[in-house]
Structures are given as C-alpha cells and as structure tokens.
N, C-alpha and C positions, 0 to 999 in steps of 0.2 A: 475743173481739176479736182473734183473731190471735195469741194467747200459748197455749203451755203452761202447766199447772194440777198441779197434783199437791201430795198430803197426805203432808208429811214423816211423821210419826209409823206412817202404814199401809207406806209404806216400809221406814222403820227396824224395826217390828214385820217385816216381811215377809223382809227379808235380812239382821238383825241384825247388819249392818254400817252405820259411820262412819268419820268421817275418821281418830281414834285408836281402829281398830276391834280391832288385836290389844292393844293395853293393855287396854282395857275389857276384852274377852273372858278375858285371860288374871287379872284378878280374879277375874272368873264362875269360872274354872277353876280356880282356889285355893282357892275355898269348899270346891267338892266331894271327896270321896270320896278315899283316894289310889288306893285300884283303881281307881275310877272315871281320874282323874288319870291314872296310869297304861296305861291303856285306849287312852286318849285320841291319847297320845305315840306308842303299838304302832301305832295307827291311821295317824297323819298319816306314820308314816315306810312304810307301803304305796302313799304314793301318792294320790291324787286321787279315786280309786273302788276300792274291793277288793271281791271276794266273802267271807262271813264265815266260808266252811268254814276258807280261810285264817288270819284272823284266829284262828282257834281253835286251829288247829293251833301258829301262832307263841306266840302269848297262852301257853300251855299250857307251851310251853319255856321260856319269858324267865320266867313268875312262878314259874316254879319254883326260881328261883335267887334269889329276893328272900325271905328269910326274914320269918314273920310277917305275909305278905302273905292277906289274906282273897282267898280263889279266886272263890268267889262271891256275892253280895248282891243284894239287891232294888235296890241302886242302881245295880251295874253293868247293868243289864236295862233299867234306864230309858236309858241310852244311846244302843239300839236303838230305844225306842218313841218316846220324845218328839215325834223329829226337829229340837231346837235346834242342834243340831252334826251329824248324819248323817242324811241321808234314802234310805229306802228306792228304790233305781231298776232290781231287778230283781227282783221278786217269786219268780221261777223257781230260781234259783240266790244268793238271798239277797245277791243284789250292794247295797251301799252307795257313797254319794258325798255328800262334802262340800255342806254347804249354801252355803258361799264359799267362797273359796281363801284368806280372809284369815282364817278359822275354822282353816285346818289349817296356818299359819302359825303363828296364834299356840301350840295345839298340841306344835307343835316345840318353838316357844323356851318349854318348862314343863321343860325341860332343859339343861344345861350343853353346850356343842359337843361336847368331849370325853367327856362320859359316853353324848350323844346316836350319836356316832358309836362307841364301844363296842358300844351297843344294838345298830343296824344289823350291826355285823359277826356280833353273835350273832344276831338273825332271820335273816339269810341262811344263813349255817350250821345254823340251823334249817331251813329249807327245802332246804339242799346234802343234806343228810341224805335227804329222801326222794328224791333224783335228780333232774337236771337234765329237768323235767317242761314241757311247751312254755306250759302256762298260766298258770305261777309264772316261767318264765325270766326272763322283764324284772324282774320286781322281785325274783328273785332278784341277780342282774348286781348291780341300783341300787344296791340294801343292800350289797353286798359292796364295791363300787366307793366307795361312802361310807364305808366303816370304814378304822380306822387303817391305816396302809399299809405291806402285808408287806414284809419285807426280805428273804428266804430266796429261793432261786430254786427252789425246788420248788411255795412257794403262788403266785408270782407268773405261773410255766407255766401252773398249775391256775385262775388266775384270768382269765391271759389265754383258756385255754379256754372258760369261762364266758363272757366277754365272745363270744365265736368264735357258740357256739350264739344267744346273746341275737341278734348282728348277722342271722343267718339267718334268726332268726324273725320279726325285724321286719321283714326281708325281704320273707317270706312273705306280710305281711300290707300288705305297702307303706307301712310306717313309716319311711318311707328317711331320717329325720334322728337318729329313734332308733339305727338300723340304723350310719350314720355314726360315730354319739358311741359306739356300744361296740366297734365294729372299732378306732376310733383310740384309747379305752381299752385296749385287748387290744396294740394295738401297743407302744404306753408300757410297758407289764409284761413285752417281750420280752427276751431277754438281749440283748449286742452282737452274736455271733455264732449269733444268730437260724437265720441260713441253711443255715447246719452242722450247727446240734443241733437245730433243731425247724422244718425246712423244709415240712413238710404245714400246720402250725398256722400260721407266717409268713405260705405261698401262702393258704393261707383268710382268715384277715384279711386283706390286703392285695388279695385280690380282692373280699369283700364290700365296701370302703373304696372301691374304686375303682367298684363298681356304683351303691351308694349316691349318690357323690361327683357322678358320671354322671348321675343320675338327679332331684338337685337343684340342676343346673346349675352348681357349683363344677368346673370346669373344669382350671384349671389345678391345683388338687391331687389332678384326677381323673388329669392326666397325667404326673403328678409319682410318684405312686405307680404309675401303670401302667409307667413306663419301669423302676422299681424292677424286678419284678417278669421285666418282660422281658428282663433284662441279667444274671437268674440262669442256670444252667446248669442247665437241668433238661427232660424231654419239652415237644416241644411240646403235645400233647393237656392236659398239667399246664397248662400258659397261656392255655387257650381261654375260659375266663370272662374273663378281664382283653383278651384280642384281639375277645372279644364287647361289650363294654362300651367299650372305648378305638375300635372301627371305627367306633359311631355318632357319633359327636363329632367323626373325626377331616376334614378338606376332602373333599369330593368332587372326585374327578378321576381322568387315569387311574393316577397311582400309587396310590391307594387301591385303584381294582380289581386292578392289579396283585397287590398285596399279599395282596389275599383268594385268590385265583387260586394264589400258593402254597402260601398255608398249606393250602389245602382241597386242593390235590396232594400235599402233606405229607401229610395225612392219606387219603389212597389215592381220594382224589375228582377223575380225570383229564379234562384237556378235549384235545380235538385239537388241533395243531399248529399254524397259519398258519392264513391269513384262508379260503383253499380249503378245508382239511381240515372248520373252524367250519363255513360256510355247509352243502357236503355233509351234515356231521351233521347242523346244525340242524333239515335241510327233511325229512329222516329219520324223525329223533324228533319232531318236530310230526305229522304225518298220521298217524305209527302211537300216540302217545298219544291222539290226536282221536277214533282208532277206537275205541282204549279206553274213553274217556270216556262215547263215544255208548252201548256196549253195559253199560255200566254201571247201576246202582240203588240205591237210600238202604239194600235190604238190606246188598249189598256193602259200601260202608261202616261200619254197623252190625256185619258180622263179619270187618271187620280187628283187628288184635291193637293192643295200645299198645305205642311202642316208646319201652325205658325206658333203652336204653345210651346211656350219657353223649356219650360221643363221639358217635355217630351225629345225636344232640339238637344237637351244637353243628355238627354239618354242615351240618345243615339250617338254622339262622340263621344262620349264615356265607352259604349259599346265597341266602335273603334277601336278605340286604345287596348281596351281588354283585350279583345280579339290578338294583337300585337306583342301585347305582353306576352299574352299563353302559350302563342306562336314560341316568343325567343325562350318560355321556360319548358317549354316542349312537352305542354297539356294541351293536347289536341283535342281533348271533351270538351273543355273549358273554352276552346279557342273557336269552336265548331259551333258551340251552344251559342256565342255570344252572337257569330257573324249572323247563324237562324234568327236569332231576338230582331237584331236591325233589318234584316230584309224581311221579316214578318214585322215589324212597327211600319216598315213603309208601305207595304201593300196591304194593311191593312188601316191607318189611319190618315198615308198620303207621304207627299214627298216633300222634302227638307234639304237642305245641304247635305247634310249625310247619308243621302240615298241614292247617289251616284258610289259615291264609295261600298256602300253596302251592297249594292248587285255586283261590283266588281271581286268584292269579299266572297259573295255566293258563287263567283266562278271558281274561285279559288277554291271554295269547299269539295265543291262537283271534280273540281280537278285531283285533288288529292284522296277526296275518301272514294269517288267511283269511277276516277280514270272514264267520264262520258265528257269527252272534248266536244263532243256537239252542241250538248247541251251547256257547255261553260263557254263557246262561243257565244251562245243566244245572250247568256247574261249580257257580256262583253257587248253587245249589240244593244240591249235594253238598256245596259248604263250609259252609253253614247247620248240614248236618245235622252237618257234624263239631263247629261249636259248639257244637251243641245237645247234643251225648253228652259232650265233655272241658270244655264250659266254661273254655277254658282266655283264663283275664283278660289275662293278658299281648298276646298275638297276638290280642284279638280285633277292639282299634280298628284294626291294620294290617291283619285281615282285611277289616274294612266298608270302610276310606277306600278300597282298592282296587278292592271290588265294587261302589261308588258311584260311583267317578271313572273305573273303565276298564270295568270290565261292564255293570251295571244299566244306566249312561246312554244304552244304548242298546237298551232294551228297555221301561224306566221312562220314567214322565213324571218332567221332571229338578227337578218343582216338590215331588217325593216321597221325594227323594233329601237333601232338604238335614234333615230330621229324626234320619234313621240316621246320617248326618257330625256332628252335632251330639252326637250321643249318644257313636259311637265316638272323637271328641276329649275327651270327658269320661273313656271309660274308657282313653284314652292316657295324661293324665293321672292319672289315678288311680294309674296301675304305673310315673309316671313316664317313658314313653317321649316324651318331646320332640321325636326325629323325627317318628315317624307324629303324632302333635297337632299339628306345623306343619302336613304335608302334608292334614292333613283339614279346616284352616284353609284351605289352600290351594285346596282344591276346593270347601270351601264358600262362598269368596266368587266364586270363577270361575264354579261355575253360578250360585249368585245371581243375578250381571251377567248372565249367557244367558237364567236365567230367566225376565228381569222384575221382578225383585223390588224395590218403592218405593226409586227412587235415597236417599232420605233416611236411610232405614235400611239401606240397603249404608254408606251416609258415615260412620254412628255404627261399623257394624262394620269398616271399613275403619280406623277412626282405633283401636279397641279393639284390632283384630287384629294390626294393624303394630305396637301395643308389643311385645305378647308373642312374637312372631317374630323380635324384635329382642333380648329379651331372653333369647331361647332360640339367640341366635345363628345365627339361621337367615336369613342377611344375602341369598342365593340365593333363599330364595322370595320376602321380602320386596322385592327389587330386579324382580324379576317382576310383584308387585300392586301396582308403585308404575303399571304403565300402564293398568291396571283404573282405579288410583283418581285417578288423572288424568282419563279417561275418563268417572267420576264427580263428579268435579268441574268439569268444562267443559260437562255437559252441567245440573249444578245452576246452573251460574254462581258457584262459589264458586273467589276467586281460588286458586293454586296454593298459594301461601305461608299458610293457613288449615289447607292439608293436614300440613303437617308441624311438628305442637308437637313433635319428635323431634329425637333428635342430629344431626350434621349427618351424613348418611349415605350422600346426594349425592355429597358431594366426595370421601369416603373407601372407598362402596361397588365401585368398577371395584378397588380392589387388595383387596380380600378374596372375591372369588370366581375360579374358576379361570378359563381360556382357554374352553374348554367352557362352562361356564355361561354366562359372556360372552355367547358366541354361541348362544347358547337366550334370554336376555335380550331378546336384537336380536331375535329372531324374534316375541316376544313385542307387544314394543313396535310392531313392525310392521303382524302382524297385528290390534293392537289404534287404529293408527293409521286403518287402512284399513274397522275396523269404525266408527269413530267418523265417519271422514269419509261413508261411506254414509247416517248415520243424519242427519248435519245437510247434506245434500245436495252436498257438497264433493267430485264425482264426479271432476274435471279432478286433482284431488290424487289422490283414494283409486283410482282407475280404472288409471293408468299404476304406480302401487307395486302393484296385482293383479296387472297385467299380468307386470312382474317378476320379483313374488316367487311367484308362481305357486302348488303347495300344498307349498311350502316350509315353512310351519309345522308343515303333519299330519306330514312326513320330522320335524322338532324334538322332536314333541310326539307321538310314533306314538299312537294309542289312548284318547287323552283326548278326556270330552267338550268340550271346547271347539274341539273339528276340527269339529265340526257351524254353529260361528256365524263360526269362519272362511271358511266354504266357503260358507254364504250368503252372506256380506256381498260376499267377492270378485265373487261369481256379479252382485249384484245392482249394484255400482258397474261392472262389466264391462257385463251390459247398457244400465246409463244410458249409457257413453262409448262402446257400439257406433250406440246411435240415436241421441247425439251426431255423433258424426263418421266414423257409414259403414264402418267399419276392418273388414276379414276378422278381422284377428288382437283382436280385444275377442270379436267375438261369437261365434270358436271359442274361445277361452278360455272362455266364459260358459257354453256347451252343455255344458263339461265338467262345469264346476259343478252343473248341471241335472243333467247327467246323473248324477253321485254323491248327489244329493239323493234323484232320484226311485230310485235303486238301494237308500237305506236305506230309505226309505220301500214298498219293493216286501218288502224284508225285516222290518216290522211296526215299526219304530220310528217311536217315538209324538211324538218332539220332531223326525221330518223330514216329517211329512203337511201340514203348513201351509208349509212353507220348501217344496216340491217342487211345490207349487200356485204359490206365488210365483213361482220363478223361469219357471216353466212360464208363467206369464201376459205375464210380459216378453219370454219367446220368442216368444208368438204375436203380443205386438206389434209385433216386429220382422217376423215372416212376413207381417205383413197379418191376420190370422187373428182381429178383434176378436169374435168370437160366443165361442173360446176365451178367449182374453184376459180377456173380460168375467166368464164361466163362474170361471173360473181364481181370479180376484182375488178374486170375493165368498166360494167355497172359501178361499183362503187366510186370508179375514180371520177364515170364521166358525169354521175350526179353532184360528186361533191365539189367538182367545178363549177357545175350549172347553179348550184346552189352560195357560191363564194367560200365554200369552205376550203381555202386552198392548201392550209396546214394540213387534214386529213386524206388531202390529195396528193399532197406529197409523201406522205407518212402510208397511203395506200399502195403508191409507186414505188415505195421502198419494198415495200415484204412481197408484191407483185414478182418483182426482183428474182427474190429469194427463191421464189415459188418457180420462177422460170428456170433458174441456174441450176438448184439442186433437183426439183421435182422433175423436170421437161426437159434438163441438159442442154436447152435453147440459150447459150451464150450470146448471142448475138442480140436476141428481143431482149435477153435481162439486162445489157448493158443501157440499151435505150430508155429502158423502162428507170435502170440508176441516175441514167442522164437527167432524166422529166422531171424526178425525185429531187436533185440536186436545185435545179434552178428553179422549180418549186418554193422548196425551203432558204433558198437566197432571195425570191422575194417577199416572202413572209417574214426574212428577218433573220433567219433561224441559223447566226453565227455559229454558234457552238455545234448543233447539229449538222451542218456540211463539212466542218473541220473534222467532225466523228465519219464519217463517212467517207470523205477522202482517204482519212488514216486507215480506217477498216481493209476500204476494199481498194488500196491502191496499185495492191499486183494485178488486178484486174481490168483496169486500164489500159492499152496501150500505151507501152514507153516512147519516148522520144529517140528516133535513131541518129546514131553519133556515125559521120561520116569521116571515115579517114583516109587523107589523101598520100600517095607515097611520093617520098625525099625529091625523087627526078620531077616529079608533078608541080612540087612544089617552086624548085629551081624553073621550071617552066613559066609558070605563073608570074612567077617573080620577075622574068624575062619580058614577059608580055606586057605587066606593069610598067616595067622601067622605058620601053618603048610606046 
C-alpha cells in the first residue's frame, strides 16, 4: 500500500548492528578469547580492509612481546571463518573487511587511548622495518601518525618522510584527500628552519600538498602554500610541480600566458620575438609538421622511446596550458606556436603523458588554420594509439574533450561524440583535473544544443552542470552556458528565474572573469541570440545582428564545433531578411554561409550534408530556381533525420512550408509539410516554438465544423430519448 516493509530481526541477524551497537558488540568481544581479543584490536587499527599476509606479519611482532600469550588456537582461526566481525572480499590475496564500521569501532575501544596508541606505534615500526614498501605505506604512515608523538628531531625528519612517500602514493592512485592529510602531517613534523636543513623533503611536501589541495578544490590553501614554496630560493626547474599545479587554478588571461611563456624560456623552451617574428614561424612550423603527420603510421608511434626526464615532462604540460591560455586570450600565434613545440618534443625525443594530448592539439591546429579534416583525423588516430600504449590516466580526459570538441566534430556525427565527453569527464575527475571536467562539460552541453538532444534533458543537465562549474570555479564557462541555457529555456517556456536556484552569479559574474573572456562571452551570447531568433522566426532581429557580426564568433571560438550551427543559423536568418527586403548585402552575406557549408560538406563532414542542402535550397529560392529549391529541401530534411538532427528537421519543414504555399500555391503538401514541422518541434521540446506556430498560421488549418440542429429535431431527439 505504498509503505516500505522490512523484518527487523533478518536485519539485525544480517549486519549485526543497532542503535547501542559498539556496547552490545563490545560484550560479544569480552566473552571471547584474549588472542582472540587481541586479534581483534591488531585488526581494526589496519584499517577498514587489510590483506592477512599483513596481519600476520604485524600479529607475529606485537604477540611476541605479550608474554603468556597463546600464539595459536582453534579459536583465533575461527575469526577468519565465521565471518561475525570480518568477511572475506578478496579470495586472491586473502583481503578481509569489516562487516560494519561500527564492528571495528567497537574493536578499538577493547583498549585504553593510550595503550591503543602505544600498539599503533609498534605495528608501524613493525612494518618500517621491512621498508617503506608502496602496499603497506598508507597504513604504515596512519599507525605511525597515531602513536605517541616523537619529540627528537631525528624521528620527526624520519616521520615526516614517511608521511612524504604515503602523500605520493596516494597520489598515484588518486586519493587526493588521503594524499592531502599526510603531506600536512609531514609538514607539522618539519623543524622551523625547514628550508635550510631539509629543503628537498620541505619542496616535496609542500608540492604534494599543493597538488592535492588543487585537485580537491581547496583553493586558497592551495595558493597559500604555493606562494610558500615560490618565494624560496632555489632552481626553478625545483618549482615546476607547484607552477604545474598553482597555473591551473590561477585566472585566465594574458598575464597568465605571459607567465607561462617565461618560465618555459627559463627553461630553454624559446618562442620568437614580436607579432611578425610569431606569425612567420607559425605558418613555418604548421605545413612542415602537417607533412610530417601525413607521412606518418601507428608503426611510428609504436617505436618512439618514452620520455622519462622530468623537466622535459614538465615542459610539455606547461605547453599545454599555454596553448589553452592563448586559446581563451585569442593569440592564435602564441597558441599555435606552443601546441607545434609539444608535438615536435614528442616526435622528436619520444612519448610522455603529454603526448597524447599534444597530437590531439595538432589536430586542432590542422583544423583551424588549414580546414585539412583528413589530416586532423590522422592525428586523432595517432593520439588513440598513444593512449592505447602509455594509458596514461591523467592526460587522457584532456586528450578526448579536445578530439571531441575540435577534431572528431568534424569528421563524427556529433550525436557520437557526446558518449566519449562523457566518459573523458569521468576520468578528469577521477585524477582530479577540474579544468578539463569543466571543458568536457562544456562541450557536452554545447553539442547537445547542436545536436538535438530532448530540450527537457539538456534542462535537467544544464541545472546539474552549472552547479559543478560553479563549484569548480569555473565562473568563464559557466557565464558562457548561461546563453545556451537561456536559449533552453525560452524555447521550453520556462521562465528565466526557474533557471537559476544558484548564487547570485549574474550580478557578480562580469568582475571575475577577465577583459578577454568578457569578450568571447559577448560573442557567445550573440551568436546564441541570432541562433534562437532564426529558430522562432524572429528574422528582422536575428538577420541584421548576422549581418553585423558576420563570422565573428568562428575568429572567437576558432575550431570548435559549434562554428558549424553558428554559420547555419546566420546563413539561414540571412536568407529570410534577403527575400524579405531585396538587400544585395543579406544575400551576399548568406552565399558566404552556403558557401562554407557546402565546403565542409565537400570535405565529408557528416553534421554539414543536411545544413548545405538547406541553405542551398533558400538560394535557389531567391534565384527563382524552385525544382532545386524543392529537390534541396526534401535532401535536407531527409539527411537531417538520418543524421538525428531533428530540431533542424523540423525548422527545415517549417520554411519547406512556406516555400510550398507561397512559391508553388501547393496548399495541400504545405499544410503536411507544417504538420511534420509541428510534431517535430513537440518532440524536440520546442514549447514556445509550436505555440508560435499555431498562433501564426491558425487560419490555415481547417476549422472545426459546428453542426446545428433545428428546434423540431431537437423535440425529436428529445422524444427518442425519453422513450
């Protein structure tokens, strides 16, 4: 009847837990055994899960100093079998874990603090003895860090060491909060004059700390200890973990690329002079790496070497970033120059983490400066296979978001793209990288919108997405999908004030982003204005902002897919306001449009064969040319089904419409074609727009006939009724 049901007793039998479940327990644990007892304690202070080799090892030193104590019995063995207190969960390697966590609580307290904390210092010391081994390090660390607290500064060095290892390992494994708690352990055990006597072991915590710190969004003590670190006197190559950590966090702008631009000259990694010297290079090193690439093969790859020098590793994410920066301040020399540096350090001294990312950058370059999608597939190809050989976790979500948002989308259908963004935001997170997780956020909701996807379910991700961009301080992209999600919500009919159960971020977002972004913002909103008005027919609006801003978004936004739904929508509010009102300058602006449609579309891209039929059709309406036109239109609609674009299908069936009623006087096909139109854009979402539609063209519907019967008809009826 609508309730939950459940049999306390099979419960309580099942997890042997209650409300006063460590008293009850810790009777249970009183009864038995004191090895047993004993056992018990050894156990809960490993931890939540241990492997038993371990336990045996510890067990073996601690009992040995308990005189009297029985080593072994038939009841310490039941321990292991019962499963009352530990259950078996890795058959392979003899792993155990707690049946509750209130089980290995109570546990603990079968001990005094202080004698508990004794224990600890001795199992850790039991395991210090076999060496600081990476499968014991964590709970070596914990045990050590929980015993009484050294006061000599020879154990407190040696413990911050420990601490040192533990931070890296959790590193490794993306435990970034464990990783956190034993770096700022290991700090606390430094002397005062840290920096003098033991500046290697300082730098290393102090950089873990701040990766960590970085990586879990704590911010300000991420830059608290980066500044630490940066204000010692020491190489800079010694600082490059903390200038690798502190650059993603820090504003984008151009002092940030500045910044990077020295250090990476610091480091013997030169760019030319002034805006001349840039460009010359640029256009240099672009066609002679392109040729490279071309005569390249997955063999090649396959027998580059790995390149393991530190520094050189951190040039290459330095490069990165740069490349990224230049991007958002919109120095394309700068930005071009740097991604050539990293895909020339890779194929020239071998592969790294950054060299999946860096072939993916070189498609991007091939894509935006020489529109050769062949050749920026190949990359996209070569960078696969470099994942495929280093697997390397960190680079691999900023390898995909980039081969999904500036490559593939122009070779993939972009309805195929949003699966691998999805995925590579998972493994962003995963290794904590919160830039690339916004930007893969950022591309996954932008082609969404291109590519049709149920307005209803962009809304839920639009509202989900915006927290975490907000929370990741990524106030720049967010101020970006706020015109997406406008654009979703006017076209649901959901008022604007629905859209933001967030801070107020409106009033306060123009001062936290730079001049630059600013103006990528504006272009955005623009370009997202002129696509909205195309779609709800609001041509006298969206048509003269075409006119205008001309393709001033694709110069904003070089290489992204969403250059493809700017350049239709302009094309297509261009041609409504040229057979509006006659203008030269609408309908050579429109041709242009046409003309770069049918240009990707000549080069096999699969999201422009329906948009290049379109716009092609509203040319031949303006030539007179309706046998094309006609041709043109039913192409367009029937690709942009095939293709899932159903928003542009309905939107193609509307002016289909048009073209029939007024051009061809075919009442009868225009009203079917308004039909297709309609229920189209109802399952796309698209409230506002069938309300616009109904209302427009409602004389044009057949009315509903009102039958009227006469007075004697009615007495008839009435008759009939009553009989």
């Amino acid at each position: 009847q609508g309730r939950w049901l459940w049999d306390k007793e099979t419960i309580l039998s099942e997890t042997h837990a209650t409300d006063n479940v460590v008293e009850l327990i810790q009777k249970d644990m009183l009864a038995l055994p004191e090895n047993v007892r004993l056992r018990l304690v050894v156990a809960s202070c490993l931890g939540h899960s241990f492997k038993k080799p371990t336990f045996d090892f510890v067990w073996e030193s601690v009992s040995s100093k308990i005189p009297g104590l029985q080593h072994t019995t038939m009841e310490a063995e039941l321990l292991w079998l019962d499963g009352k207190y530990l259950e078996l969960c890795g058959s392979y390697d003899k792993s155990y874990r707690w049946v509750h966590d209130r089980i290995q609580e109570a546990a603990l307290s079968l001990v005094e603090a202080e004698d508990l904390s004794r224990l600890k210092e001795d199992m850790g010391t039991s395991l210090l003895s076999k060496g600081l081994q990476s499968r014991t390090i964590i709970v070596t660390a914990s045990l050590l860090n929980d015993g009484p607290k050294a006061t000599d500064e020879h154990s407190l060095i040696q413990l911050a060491e420990i601490n040192l290892h533990a931070a890296e390992y959790a590193t490794s494994v993306y435990a970034f909060a464990s990783a956190a708690d034993f770096a700022k352990k290991g700090i606390s055990n430094l002397p005062s004059d840290h920096w003098e006597t033991q500046p290697e072991l300082s730098l290393g915590l102090y950089s873990s700390a701040v990766e960590a710190d970085g990586c879990l969004g704590r911010f300000m003590d991420m830059h608290e200890k980066a500044e630490i670190v940066l204000e010692q006197d020491i190489p800079l190559q010694k600082k490059l973990r903390v200038f690798d950590a502190k650059v993603d966090h820090i504003r984008i702008g151009q002092d940030a690329a500045d910044l990077l631009v020295r250090i990476l000259e610091d480091l013997q990694c030169q760019f030319p002079r002034g805006k001349l010297g840039r460009v010359v290079s640029m256009f240099r090193e672009t066609f002679r790496m392109r040729s490279r690439i071309k005569l390249m093969t997955i063999r090649d790859i396959a027998m580059l070497p790995v390149l393991d020098e530190p520094t050189q590793v951190s040039v290459m994410k330095l490069l990165d970033k740069l490349s990224r920066f230049a991007y958002v301040c919109e120095d394309k020399n700068m930005m071009l120059l740097a991604l050539l540096r990293s895909v020339s350090l890779t194929l020239d001294r071998g592969l790294c983490e950054g060299s999946a990312t860096a072939l993916a950058s070189m498609g991007m370059v091939i894509v935006m400066a020489l529109q050769d999608y062949e050749t920026a597939a190949k990359c996209a190809q070569l960078c696969l296979q470099i994942i495929a050989r280093l697997r390397p976790k960190k680079s691999n979500g900023n390898a995909l978001q980039k081969l999904c948002g500036f490559v593939q989308c122009w070779s993939h259908n972009l309805n195929t793209l949003l699966g691998p963004l999805s995925r590579a935001r998972e493994m962003c997170l995963a290794t904590g990288d919160h830039t690339n997780s916004s930007i893969c956020i950022y591309h996954y909701l932008t082609i969404g919108v291109q590519s049709g996807r149920p307005l209803d379910k962009l809304e839920d991700e639009f509202r989900t997405y915006g927290r975490r961009l907000l929370d990741f301080e990524k106030v720049f992209l967010y101020r970006q999908l706020l015109s997406y999600w406008d654009y979703v919500c006017v076209l649901r009919c959901v008022s604007k004030g629905a859209r933001t159960a967030l801070p107020d971020i409106e009033e306060t977002s123009d001062q936290s982003i730079t001049e630059e972004e600013h103006r990528k913002v504006n272009s955005v909103e623009t370009s997202v204005k002129i696509r909205l008005g195309s779609i709800l027919g609001e041509h006298e609006v969206a048509g003269p902002l075409a006119l205008e801003t001309g393709n001033g978004y694709a110069k904003a936004a070089p290489g992204h897919a969403t250059i493809m739904a700017d350049t239709f929508w302009r094309g297509i509010s261009l041609f409504a306001m040229a057979r509006a009102t006659g203008r030269r300058a609408y309908r050579n602006a429109a041709r242009k449009a046409l003309s770069v449609t049918q240009s990707w579309d000549a080069k096999g891209n699969p999201n422009a064969r329906h948009l290049s039929h379109y716009l092609n059709a509203e040319d031949a309406v303006i030539r007179g040319d309706h046998a094309t036109a006609e041709d043109s239109y039913q192409g367009a609609i029937s690709r942009a089904l095939d293709g899932g674009f159903i928003h542009e299908a309905a939107h193609a069936n509307e002016r289909f419409f048009l073209f029939l009623l007024h051009e061809r006087n075919d009442r009868e096909r225009a009203l079917s074609k308004l039909d297709e139109a309609v229920r189209l854009f109802e399952e796309w979402g698209a409230k506002k727009k069938v309300e616009k539609i109904r209302e427009e063209y409602q004389n044009l519907w057949p009315q509903p006939q009102v039958i009227i019967v006469a007075n004697d008809q009615n007495e008839q009826l009435d008759d009939a009724k009553a009989h």
